[in-house]
N, C-alpha and C positions, 0 to 999 in steps of 0.2 A: 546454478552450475549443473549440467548435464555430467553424469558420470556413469562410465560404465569401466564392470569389472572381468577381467579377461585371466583364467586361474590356468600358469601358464607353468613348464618345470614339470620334474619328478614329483615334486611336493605339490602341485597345483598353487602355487606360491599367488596371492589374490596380486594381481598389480592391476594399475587403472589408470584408463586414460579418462583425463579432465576437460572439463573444457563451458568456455562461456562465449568464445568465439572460434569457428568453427578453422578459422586459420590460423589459430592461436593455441593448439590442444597440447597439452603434456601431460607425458606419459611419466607414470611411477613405479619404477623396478622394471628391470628386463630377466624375468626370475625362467623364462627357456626362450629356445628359439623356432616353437612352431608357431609362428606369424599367420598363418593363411586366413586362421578365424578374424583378426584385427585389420589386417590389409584389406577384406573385403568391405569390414564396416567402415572404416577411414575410406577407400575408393566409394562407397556405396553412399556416404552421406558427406562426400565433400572436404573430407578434413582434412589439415596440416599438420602434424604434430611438430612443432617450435621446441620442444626440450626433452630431455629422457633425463629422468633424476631418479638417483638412487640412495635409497634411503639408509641403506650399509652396504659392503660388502662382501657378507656373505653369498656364497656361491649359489642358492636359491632364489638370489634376487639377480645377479648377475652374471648366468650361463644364457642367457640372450644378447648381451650387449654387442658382439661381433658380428651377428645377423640384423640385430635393429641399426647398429649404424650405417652397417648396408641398406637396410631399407626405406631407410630413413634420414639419408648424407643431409639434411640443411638442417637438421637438427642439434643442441647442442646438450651435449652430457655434462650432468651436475652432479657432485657427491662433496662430501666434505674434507675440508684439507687432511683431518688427523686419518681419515679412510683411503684416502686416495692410493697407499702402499699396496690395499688387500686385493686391487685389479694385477698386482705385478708378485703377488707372495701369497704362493696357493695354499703354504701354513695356515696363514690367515683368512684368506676364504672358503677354505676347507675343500675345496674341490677335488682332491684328491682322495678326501677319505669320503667323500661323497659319491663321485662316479669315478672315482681310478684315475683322472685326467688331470693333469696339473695344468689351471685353468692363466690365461696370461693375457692383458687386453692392454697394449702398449700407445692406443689410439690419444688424441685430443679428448680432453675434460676439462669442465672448468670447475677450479673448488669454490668453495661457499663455506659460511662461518652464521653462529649465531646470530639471529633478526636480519640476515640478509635477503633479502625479496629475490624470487622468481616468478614472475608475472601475478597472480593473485598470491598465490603465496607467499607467508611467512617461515623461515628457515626456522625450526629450535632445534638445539643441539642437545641431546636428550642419550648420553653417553652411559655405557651399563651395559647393555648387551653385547657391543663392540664400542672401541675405544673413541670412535666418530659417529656413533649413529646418529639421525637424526629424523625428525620429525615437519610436518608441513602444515601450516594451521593457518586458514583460510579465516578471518573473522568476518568476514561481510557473507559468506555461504553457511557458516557455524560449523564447518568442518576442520577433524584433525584428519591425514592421513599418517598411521602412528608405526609403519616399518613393525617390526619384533621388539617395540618396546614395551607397547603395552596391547593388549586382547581381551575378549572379552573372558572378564572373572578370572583373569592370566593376566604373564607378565613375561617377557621377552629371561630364555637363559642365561645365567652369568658364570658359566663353570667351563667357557670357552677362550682360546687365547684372545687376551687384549681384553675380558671380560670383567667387571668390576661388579659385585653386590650390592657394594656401597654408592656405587656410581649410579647404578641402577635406580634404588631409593630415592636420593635426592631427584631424579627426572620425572620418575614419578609423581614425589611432592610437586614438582614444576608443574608437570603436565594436569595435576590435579587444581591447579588455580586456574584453570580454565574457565570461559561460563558453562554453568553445570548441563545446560541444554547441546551442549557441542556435543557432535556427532561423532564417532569414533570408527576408523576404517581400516582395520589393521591389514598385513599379509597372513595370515592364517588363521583368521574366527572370524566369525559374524559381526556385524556392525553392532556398538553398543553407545553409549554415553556418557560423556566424563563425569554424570550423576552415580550411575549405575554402577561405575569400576572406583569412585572416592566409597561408597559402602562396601564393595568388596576389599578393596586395599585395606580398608580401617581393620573390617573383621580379621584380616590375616597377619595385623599390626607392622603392614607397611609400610603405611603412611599416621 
């Protein structure tokens, strides 16, 4: 699977477009909307991008999604059912205490639920930092890409509305029965490995 990483937003929020057929690419988080870097390499190597999936909704992942459905109409937006409110309730995507704008995306999505497939991906629903986050784990590439759940030697917040501690925990544990060689691709740290974050969770008694 070819991947690249496009650090997009106020926060350079990592989102990425996937891909294993080049008419086939989905894209993960629409976290801003200055496109011009992505549009060139999508025009410049051919590509389609088939899906934009959003891994929660908070306003870091989704202050692009108005300019990517524009630039990108045959595509279809995924996020999860219990999230689907935080495109239309800027409390909960925080948009407003974020840039002052109370952010509102009343377009076509389609939801998704645990182990529901989007072309190579597998859905986990991996709740704890928002009350629908979720996660996308790829087992035939050995990739997670893991939204604000988990980071590397980090852990996605849970002191925000719809945020659970407890919730978080247990996804964790989930995400930690992973094989330990999987790759780890968060929105804001470096790439690590469900090896390398089961010893750090142990030590900070986690997991």
């Amino acid at each position: 699977m070819k991947i690249k990483c496009f650090g997009l937003g106020i926060y350079l929020t990592n989102c990425y477009l996937a891909y294993e057929d080049k008419k086939e690419a989905f894209f993960i988080d629409c976290g801003g909307a200055e496109l011009e870097g992505l549009k060139k390499y999508v025009e410049e190597n051919d590509i389609k991008i088939k899906a934009l999936i959003l891994t929660h909704g908070h306003h870091d992942h989704i202050s692009g999604l108005e300019e990517f459905a524009k630039s990108f109409p045959d595509s279809t937006i995924y996020i999860s059912e219990e999230e689907k409110e935080f495109l239309t309730e800027p409390n909960y995507s925080l948009s407003k205490m974020i840039n002052g704008v109370a952010f509102k995306y009343e377009g076509e999505v389609t939801t998704v639920k645990d182990t529901d497939k989007i072309g190579p991906f597998t859905v986990m629903m991996t709740p704890g930092h928002t009350r629908g986050s979720m996660c996308l784990y790829s087992k035939e590439n050995n990739i997670l890409f893991s939204g604000d759940t988990m980071f590397k030697q980090s852990y996605g917040r849970y002191d925000l509305p719809t945020s659970s501690g407890e919730d978080l925990i247990k996804s964790l544990k989930k995400l930690s029965q992973l094989p330990l060689e999987t790759v780890v691709l968060s929105a804001h740290s470096e790439s690590t490995t469900i090896e390398e974050e089961i010893v750090f969770l142990k030590k900070q008694g986690m997991i």
